[in-house]
mmJSON file of the N, C-alpha and C atoms, coordinates in Angstrom:
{"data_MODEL":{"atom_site":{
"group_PDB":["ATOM","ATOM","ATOM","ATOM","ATOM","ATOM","ATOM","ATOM","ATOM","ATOM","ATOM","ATOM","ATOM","ATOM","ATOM","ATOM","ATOM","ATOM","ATOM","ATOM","ATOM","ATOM","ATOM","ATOM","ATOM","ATOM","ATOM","ATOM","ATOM","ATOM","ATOM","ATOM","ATOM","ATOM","ATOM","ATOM","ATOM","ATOM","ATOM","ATOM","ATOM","ATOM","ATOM","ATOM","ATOM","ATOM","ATOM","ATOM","ATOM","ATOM","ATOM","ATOM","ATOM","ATOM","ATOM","ATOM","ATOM","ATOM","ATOM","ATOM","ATOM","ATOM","ATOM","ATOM","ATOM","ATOM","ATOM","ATOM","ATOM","ATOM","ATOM","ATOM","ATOM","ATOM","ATOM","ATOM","ATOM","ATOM","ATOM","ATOM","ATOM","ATOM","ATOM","ATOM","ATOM","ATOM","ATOM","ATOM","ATOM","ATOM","ATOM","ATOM","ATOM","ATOM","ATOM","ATOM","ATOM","ATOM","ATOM","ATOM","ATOM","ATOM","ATOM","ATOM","ATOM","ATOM","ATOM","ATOM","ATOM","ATOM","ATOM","ATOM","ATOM","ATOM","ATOM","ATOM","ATOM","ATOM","ATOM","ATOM","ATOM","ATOM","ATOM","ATOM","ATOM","ATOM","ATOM","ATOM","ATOM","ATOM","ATOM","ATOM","ATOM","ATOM","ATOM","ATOM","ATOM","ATOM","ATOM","ATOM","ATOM","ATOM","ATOM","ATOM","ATOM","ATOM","ATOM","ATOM","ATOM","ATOM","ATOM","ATOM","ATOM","ATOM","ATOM","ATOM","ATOM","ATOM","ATOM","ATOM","ATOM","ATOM","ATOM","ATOM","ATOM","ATOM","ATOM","ATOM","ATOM","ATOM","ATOM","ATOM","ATOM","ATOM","ATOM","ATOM","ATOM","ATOM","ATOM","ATOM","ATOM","ATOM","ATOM","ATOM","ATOM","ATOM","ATOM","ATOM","ATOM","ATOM","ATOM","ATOM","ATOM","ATOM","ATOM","ATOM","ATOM","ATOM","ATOM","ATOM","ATOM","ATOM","ATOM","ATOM","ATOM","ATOM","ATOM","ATOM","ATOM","ATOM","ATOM","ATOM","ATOM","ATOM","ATOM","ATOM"],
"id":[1,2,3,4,5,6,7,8,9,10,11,12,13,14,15,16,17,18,19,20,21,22,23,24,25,26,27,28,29,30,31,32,33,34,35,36,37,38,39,40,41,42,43,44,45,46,47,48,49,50,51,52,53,54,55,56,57,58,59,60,61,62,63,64,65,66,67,68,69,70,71,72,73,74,75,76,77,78,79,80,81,82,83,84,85,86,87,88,89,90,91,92,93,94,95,96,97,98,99,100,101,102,103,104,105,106,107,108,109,110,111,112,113,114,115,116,117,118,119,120,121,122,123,124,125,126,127,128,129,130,131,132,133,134,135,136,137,138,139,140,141,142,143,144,145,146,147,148,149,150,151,152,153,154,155,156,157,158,159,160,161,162,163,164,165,166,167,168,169,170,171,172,173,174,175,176,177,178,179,180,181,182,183,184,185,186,187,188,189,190,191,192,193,194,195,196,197,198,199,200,201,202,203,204,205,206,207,208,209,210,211,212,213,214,215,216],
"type_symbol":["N","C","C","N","C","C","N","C","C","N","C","C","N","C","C","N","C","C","N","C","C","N","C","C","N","C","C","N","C","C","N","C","C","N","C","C","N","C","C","N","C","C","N","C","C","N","C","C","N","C","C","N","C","C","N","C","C","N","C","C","N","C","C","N","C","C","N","C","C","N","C","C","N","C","C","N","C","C","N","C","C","N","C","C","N","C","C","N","C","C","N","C","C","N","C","C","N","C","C","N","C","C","N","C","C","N","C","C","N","C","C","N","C","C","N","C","C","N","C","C","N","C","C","N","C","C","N","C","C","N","C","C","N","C","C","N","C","C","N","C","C","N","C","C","N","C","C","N","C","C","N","C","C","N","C","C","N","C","C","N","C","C","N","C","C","N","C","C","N","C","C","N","C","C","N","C","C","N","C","C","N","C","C","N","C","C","N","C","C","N","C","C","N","C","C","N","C","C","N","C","C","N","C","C","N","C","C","N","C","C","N","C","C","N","C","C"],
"label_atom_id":["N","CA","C","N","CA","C","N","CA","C","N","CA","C","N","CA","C","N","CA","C","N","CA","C","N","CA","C","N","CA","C","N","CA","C","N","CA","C","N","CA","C","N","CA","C","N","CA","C","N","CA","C","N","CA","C","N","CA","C","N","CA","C","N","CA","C","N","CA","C","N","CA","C","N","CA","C","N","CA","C","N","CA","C","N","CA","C","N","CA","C","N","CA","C","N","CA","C","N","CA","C","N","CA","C","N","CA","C","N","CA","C","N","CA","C","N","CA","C","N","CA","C","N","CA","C","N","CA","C","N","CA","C","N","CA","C","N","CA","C","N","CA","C","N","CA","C","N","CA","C","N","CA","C","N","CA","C","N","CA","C","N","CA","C","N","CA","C","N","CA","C","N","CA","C","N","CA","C","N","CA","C","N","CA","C","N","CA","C","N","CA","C","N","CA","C","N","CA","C","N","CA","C","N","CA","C","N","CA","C","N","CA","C","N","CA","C","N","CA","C","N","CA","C","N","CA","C","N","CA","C","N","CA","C","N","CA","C","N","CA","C","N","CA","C","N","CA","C","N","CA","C"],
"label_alt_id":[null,null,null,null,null,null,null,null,null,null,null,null,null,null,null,null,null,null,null,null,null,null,null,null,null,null,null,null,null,null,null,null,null,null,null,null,null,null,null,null,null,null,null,null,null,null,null,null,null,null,null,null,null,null,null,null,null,null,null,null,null,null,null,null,null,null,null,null,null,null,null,null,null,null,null,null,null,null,null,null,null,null,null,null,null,null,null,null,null,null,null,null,null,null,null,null,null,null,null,null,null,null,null,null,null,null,null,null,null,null,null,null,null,null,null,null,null,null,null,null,null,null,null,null,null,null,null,null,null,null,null,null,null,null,null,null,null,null,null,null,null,null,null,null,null,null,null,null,null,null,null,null,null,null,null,null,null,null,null,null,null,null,null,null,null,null,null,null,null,null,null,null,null,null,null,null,null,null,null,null,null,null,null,null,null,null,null,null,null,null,null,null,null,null,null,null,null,null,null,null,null,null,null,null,null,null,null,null,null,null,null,null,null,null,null,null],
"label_comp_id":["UNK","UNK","UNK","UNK","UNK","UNK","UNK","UNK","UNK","UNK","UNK","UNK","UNK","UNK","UNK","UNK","UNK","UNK","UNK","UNK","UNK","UNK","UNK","UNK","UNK","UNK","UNK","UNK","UNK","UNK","UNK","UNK","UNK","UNK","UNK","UNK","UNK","UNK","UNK","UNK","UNK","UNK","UNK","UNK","UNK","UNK","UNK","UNK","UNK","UNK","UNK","UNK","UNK","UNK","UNK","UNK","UNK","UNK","UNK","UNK","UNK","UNK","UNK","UNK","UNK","UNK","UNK","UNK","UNK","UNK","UNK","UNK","UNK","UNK","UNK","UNK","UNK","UNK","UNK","UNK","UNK","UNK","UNK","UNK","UNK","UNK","UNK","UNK","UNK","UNK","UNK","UNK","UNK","UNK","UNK","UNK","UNK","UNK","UNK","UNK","UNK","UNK","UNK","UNK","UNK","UNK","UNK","UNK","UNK","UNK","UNK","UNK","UNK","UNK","UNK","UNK","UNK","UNK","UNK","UNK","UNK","UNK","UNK","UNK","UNK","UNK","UNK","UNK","UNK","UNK","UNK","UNK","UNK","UNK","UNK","UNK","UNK","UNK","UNK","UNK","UNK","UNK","UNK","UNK","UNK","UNK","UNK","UNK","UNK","UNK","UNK","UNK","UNK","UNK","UNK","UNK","UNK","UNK","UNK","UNK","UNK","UNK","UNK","UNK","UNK","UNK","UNK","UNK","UNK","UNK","UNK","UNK","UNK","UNK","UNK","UNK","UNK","UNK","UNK","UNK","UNK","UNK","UNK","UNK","UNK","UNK","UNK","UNK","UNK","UNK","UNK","UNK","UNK","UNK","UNK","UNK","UNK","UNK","UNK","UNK","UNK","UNK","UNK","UNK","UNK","UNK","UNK","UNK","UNK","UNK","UNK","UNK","UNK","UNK","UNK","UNK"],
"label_asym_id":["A","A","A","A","A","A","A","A","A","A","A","A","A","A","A","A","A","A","A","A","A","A","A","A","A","A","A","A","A","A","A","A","A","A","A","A","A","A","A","A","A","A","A","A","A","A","A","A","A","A","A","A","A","A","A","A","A","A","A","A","A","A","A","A","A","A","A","A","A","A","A","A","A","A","A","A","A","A","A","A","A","A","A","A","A","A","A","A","A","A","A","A","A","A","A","A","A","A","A","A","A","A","A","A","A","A","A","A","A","A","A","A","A","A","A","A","A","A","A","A","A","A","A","A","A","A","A","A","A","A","A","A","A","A","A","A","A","A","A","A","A","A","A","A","A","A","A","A","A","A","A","A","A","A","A","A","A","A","A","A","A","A","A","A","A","A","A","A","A","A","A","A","A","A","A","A","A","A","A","A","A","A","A","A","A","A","A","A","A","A","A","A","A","A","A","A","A","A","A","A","A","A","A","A","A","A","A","A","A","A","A","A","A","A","A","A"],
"label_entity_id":["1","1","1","1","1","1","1","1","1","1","1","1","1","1","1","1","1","1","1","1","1","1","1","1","1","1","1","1","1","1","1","1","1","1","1","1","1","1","1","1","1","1","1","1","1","1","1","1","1","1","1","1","1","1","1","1","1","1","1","1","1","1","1","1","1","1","1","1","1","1","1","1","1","1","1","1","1","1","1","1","1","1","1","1","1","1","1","1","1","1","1","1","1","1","1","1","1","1","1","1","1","1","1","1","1","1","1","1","1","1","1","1","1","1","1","1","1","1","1","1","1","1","1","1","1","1","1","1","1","1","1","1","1","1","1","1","1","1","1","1","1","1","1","1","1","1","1","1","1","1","1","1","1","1","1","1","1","1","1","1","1","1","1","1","1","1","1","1","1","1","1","1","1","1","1","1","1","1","1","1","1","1","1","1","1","1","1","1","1","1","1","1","1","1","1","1","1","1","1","1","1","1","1","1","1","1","1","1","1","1","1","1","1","1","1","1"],
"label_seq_id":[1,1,1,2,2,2,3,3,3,4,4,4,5,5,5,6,6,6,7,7,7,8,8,8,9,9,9,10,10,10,11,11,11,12,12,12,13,13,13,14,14,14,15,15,15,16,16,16,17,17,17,18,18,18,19,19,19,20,20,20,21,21,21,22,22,22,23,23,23,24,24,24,25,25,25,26,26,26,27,27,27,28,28,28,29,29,29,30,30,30,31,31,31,32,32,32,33,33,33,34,34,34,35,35,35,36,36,36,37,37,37,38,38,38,39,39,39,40,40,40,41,41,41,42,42,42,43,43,43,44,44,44,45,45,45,46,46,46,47,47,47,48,48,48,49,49,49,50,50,50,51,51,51,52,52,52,53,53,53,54,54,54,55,55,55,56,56,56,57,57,57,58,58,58,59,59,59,60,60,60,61,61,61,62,62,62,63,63,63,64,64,64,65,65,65,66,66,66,67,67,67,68,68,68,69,69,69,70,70,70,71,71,71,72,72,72],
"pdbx_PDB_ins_code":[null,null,null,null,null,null,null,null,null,null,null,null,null,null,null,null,null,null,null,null,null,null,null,null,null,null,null,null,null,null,null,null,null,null,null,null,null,null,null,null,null,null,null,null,null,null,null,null,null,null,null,null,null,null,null,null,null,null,null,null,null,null,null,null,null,null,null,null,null,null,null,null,null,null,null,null,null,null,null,null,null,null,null,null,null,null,null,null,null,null,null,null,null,null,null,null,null,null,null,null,null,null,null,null,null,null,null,null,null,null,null,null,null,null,null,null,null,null,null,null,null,null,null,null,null,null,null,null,null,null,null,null,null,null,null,null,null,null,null,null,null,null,null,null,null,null,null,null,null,null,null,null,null,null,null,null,null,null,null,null,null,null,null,null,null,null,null,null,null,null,null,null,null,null,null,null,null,null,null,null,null,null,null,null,null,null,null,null,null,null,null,null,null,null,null,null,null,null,null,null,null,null,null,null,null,null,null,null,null,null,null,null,null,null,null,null],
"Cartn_x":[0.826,0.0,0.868,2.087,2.731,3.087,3.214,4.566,3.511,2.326,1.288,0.792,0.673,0.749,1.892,3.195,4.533,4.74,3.638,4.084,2.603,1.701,0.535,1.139,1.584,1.774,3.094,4.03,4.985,4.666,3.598,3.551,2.554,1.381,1.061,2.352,3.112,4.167,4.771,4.695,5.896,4.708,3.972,2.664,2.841,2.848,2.632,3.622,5.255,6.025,6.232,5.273,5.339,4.388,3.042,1.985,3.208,3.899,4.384,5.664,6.119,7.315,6.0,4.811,4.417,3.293,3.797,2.876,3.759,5.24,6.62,6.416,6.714,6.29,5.191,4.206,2.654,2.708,3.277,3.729,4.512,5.534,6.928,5.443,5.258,4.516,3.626,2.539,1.529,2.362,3.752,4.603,5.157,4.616,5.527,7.181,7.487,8.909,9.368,10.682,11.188,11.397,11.016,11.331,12.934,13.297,14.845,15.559,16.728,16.968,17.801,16.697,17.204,17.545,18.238,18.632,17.521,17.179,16.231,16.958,16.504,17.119,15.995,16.069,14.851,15.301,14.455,14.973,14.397,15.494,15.558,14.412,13.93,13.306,11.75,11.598,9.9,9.841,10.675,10.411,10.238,10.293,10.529,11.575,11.426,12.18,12.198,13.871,14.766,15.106,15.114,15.652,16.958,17.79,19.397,19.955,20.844,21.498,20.964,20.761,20.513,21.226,21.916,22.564,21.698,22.19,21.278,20.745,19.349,18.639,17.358,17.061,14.832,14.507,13.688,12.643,11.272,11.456,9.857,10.617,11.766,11.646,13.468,13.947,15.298,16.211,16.485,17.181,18.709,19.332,20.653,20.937,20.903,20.685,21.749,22.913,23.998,23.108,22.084,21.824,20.583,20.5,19.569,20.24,19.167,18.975,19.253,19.955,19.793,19.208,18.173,17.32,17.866,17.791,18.309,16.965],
"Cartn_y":[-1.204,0.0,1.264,1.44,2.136,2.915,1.695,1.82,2.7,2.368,2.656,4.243,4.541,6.101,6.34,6.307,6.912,7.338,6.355,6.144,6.938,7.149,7.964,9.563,9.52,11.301,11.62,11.003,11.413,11.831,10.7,11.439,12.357,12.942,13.97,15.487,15.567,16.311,16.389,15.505,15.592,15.657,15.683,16.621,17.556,17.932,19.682,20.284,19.457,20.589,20.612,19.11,19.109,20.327,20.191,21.361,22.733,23.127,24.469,24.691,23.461,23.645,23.99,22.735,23.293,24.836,25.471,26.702,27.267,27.567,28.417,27.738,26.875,26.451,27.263,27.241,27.665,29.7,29.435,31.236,31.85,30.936,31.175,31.577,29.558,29.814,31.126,31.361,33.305,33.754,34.289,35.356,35.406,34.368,34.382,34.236,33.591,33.672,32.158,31.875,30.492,29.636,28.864,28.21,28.176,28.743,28.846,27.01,26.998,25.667,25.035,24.452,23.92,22.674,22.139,21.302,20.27,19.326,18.787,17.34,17.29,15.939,15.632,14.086,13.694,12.427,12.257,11.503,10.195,9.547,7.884,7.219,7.306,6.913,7.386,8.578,8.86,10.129,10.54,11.118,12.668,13.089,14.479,15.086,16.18,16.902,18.221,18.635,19.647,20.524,22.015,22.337,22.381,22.165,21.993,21.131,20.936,19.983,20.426,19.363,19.338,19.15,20.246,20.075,19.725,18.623,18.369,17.104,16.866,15.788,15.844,15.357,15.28,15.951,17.047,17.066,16.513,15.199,14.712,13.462,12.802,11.539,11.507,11.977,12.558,11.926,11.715,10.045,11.879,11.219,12.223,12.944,14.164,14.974,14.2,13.762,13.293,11.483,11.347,10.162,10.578,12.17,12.227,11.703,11.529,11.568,12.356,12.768,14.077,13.655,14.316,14.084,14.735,14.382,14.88,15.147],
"Cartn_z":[0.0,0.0,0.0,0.707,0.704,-0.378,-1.211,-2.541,-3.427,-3.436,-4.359,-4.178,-2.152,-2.147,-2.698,-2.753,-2.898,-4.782,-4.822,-6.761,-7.107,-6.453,-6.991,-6.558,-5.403,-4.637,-5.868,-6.138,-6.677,-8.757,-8.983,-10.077,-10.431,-9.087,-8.888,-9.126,-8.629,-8.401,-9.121,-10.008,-11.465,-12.746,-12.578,-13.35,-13.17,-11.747,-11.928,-12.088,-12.349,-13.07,-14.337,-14.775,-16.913,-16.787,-16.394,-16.616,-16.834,-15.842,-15.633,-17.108,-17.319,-18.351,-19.904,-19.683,-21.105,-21.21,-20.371,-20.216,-20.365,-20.167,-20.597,-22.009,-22.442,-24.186,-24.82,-24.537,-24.619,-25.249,-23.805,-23.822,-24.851,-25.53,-26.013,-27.525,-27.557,-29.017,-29.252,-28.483,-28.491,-28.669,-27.798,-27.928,-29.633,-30.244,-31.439,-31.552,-30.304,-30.243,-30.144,-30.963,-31.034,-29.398,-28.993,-27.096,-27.294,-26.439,-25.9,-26.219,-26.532,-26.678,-25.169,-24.575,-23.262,-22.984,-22.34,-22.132,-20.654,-21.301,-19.668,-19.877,-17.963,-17.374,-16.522,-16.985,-16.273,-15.286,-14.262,-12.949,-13.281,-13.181,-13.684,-12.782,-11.443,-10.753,-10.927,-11.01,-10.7,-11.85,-12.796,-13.853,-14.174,-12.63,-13.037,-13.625,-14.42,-15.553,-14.858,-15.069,-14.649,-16.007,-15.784,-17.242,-16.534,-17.226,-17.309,-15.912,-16.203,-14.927,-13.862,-12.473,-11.054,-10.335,-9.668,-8.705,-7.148,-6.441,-5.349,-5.469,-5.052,-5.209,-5.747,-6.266,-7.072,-5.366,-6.056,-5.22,-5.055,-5.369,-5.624,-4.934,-5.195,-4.52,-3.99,-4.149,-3.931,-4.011,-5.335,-5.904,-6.263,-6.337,-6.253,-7.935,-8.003,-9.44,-10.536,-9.806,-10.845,-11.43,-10.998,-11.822,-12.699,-13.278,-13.694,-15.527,-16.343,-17.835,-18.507,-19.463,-20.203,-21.411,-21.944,-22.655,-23.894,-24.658,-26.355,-27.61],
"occupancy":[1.0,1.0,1.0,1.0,1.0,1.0,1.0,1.0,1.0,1.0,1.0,1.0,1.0,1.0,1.0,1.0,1.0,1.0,1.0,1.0,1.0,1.0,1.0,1.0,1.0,1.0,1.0,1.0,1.0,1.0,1.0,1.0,1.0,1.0,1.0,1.0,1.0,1.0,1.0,1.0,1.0,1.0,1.0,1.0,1.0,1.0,1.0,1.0,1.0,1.0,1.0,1.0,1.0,1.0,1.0,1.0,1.0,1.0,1.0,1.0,1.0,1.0,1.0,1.0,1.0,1.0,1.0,1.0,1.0,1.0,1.0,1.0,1.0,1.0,1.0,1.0,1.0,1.0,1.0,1.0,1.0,1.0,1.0,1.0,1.0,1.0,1.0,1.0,1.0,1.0,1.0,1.0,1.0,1.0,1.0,1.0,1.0,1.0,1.0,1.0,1.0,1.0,1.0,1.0,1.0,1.0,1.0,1.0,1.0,1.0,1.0,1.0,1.0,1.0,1.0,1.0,1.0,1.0,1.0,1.0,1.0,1.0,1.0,1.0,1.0,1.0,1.0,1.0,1.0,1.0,1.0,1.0,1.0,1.0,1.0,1.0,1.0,1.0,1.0,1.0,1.0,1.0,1.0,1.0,1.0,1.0,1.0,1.0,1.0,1.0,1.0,1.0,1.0,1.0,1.0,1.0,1.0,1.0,1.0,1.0,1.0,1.0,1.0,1.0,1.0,1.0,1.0,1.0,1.0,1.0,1.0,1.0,1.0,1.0,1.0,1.0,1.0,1.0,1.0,1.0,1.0,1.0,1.0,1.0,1.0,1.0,1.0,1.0,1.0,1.0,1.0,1.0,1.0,1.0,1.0,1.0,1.0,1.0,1.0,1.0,1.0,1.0,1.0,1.0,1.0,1.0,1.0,1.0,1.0,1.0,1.0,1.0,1.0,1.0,1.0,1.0],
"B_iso_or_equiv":[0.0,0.0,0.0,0.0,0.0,0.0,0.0,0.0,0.0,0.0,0.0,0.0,0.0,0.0,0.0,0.0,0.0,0.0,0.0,0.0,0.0,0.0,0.0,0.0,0.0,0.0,0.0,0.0,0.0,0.0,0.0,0.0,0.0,0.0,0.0,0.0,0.0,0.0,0.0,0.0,0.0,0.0,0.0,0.0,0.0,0.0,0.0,0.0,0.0,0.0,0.0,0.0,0.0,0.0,0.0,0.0,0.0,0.0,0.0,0.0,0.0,0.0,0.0,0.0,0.0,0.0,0.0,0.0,0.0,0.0,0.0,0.0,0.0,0.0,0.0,0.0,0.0,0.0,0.0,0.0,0.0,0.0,0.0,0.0,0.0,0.0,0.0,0.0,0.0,0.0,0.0,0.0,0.0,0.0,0.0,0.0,0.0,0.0,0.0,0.0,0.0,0.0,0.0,0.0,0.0,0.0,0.0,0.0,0.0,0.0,0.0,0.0,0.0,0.0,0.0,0.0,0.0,0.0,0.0,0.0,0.0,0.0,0.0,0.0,0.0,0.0,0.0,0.0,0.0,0.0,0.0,0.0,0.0,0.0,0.0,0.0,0.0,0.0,0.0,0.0,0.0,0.0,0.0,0.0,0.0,0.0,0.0,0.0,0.0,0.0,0.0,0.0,0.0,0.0,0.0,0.0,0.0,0.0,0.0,0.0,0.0,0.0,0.0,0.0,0.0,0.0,0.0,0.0,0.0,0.0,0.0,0.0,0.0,0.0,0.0,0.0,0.0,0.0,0.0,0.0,0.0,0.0,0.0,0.0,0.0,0.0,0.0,0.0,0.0,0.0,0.0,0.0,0.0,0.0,0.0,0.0,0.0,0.0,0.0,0.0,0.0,0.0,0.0,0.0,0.0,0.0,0.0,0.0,0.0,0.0,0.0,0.0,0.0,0.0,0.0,0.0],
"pdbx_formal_charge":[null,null,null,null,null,null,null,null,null,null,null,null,null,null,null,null,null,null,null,null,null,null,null,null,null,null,null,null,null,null,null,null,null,null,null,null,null,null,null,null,null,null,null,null,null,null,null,null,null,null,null,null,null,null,null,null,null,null,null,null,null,null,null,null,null,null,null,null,null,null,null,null,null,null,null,null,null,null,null,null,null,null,null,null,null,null,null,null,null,null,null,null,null,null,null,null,null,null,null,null,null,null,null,null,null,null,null,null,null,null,null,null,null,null,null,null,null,null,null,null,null,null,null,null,null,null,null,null,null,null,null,null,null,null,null,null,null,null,null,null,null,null,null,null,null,null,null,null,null,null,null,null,null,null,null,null,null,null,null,null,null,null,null,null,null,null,null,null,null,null,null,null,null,null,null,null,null,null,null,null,null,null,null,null,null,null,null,null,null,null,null,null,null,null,null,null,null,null,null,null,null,null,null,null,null,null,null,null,null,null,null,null,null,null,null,null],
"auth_seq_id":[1,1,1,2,2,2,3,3,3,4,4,4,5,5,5,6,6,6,7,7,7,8,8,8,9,9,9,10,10,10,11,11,11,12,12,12,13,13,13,14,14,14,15,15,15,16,16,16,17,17,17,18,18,18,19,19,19,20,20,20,21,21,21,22,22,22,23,23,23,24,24,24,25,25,25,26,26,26,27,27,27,28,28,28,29,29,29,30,30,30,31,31,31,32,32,32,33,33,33,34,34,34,35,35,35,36,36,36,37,37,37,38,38,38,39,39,39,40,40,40,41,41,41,42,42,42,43,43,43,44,44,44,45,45,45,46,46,46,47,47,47,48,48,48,49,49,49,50,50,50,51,51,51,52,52,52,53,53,53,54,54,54,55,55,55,56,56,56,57,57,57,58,58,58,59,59,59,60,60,60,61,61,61,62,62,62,63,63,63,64,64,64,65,65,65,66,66,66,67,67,67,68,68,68,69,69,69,70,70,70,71,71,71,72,72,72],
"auth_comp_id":["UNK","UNK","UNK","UNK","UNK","UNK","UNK","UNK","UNK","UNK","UNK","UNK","UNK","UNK","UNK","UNK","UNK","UNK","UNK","UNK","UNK","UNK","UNK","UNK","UNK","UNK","UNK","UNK","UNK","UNK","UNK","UNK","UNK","UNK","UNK","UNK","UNK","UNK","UNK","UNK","UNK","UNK","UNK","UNK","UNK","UNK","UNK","UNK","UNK","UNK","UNK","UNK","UNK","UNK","UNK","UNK","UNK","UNK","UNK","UNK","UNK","UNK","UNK","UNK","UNK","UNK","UNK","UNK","UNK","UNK","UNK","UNK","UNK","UNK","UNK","UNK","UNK","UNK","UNK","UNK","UNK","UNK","UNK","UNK","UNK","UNK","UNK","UNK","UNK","UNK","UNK","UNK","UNK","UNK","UNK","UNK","UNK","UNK","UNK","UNK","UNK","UNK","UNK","UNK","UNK","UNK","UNK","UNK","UNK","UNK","UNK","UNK","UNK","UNK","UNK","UNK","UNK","UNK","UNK","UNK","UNK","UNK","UNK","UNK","UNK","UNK","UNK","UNK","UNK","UNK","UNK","UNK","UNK","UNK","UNK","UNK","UNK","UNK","UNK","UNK","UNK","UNK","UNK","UNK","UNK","UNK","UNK","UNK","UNK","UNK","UNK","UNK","UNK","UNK","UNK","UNK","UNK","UNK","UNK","UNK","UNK","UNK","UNK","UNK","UNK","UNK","UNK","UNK","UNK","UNK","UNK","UNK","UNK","UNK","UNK","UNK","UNK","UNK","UNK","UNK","UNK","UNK","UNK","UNK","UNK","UNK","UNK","UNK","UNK","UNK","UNK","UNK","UNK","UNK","UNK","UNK","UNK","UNK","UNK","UNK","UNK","UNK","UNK","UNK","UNK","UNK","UNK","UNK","UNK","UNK","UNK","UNK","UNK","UNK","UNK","UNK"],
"auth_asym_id":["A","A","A","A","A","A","A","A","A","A","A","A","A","A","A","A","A","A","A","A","A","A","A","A","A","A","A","A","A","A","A","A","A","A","A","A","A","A","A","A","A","A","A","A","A","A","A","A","A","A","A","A","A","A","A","A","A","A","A","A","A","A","A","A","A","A","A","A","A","A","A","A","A","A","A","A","A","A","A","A","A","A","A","A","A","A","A","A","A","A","A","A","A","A","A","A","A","A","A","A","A","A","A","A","A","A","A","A","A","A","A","A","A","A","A","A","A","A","A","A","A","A","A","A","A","A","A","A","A","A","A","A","A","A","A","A","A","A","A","A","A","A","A","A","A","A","A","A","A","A","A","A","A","A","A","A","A","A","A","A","A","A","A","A","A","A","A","A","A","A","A","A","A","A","A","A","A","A","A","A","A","A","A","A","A","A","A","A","A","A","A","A","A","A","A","A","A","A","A","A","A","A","A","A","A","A","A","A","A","A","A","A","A","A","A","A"],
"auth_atom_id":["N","CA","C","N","CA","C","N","CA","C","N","CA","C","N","CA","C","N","CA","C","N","CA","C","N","CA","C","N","CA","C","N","CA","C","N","CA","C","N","CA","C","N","CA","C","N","CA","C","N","CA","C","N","CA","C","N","CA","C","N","CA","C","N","CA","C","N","CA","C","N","CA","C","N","CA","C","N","CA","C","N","CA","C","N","CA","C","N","CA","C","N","CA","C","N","CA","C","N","CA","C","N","CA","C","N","CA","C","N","CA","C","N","CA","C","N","CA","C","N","CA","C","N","CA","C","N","CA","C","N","CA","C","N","CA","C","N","CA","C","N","CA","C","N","CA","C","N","CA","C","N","CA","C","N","CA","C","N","CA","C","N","CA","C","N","CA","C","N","CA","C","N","CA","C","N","CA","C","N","CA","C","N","CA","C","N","CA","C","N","CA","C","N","CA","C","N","CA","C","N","CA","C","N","CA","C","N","CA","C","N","CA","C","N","CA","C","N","CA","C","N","CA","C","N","CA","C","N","CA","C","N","CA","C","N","CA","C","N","CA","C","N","CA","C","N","CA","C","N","CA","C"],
"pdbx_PDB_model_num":[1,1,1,1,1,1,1,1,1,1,1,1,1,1,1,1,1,1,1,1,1,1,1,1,1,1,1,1,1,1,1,1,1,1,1,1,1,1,1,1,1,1,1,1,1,1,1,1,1,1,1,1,1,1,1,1,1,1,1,1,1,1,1,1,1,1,1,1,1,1,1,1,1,1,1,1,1,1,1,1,1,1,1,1,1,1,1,1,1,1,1,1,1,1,1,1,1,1,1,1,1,1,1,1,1,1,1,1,1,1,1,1,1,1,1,1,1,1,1,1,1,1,1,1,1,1,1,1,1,1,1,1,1,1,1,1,1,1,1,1,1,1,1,1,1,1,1,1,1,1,1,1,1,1,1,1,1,1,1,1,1,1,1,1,1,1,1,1,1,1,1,1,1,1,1,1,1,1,1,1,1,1,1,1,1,1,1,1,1,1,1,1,1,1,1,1,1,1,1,1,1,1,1,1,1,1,1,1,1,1,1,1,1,1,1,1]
}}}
C-alpha cells in the first residue's frame, strides 16, 4: 500500500512541473517567439524533468541529481 501512495503522490508532483514547463512552451509559441533551446534531465526513478542539470537531489523523490537523464 505504501509503494502505491509513494508512486501515486509522486507522479502527482511531477505533473505539476510538466503542466508548468508546457505553459513556458505555450507562452513562447503566443509570444511568437522560437522556445529557448534547453537542455532537460529527467529523474531515472519517478520522472521528473529539470531544465538543465541538477545540482542536489529530485525534489519529488530525492534520488541524487547526478543520476539524472539528459534528454536529447
Amino acid at each position: 500500500m505504501k509503494k502505491a501512495q509513494n508512486t501515486f503522490r509522486w507522479a502527482w508532483e511531477v505533473e505539476k512541473g510538466h503542466e508548468e514547463l508546457y505553459r513556458k512552451a505555450l507562452q513562447a509559441v503566443e509570444a511568437g517567439s522560437d522556445a529557448p533551446q534547453v537542455e532537460y534531465y529527467v529523474c531515472p526513478f519517478c520522472g521528473f524533468t529539470h531544465e538543465g542539470p541538477l545540482e542536489g537531489a529530485c525534489p519529488v523523490c530525492g534520488t541524487p541529481g547526478e543520476k539524472f537523464q539528459r534528454i536529447e
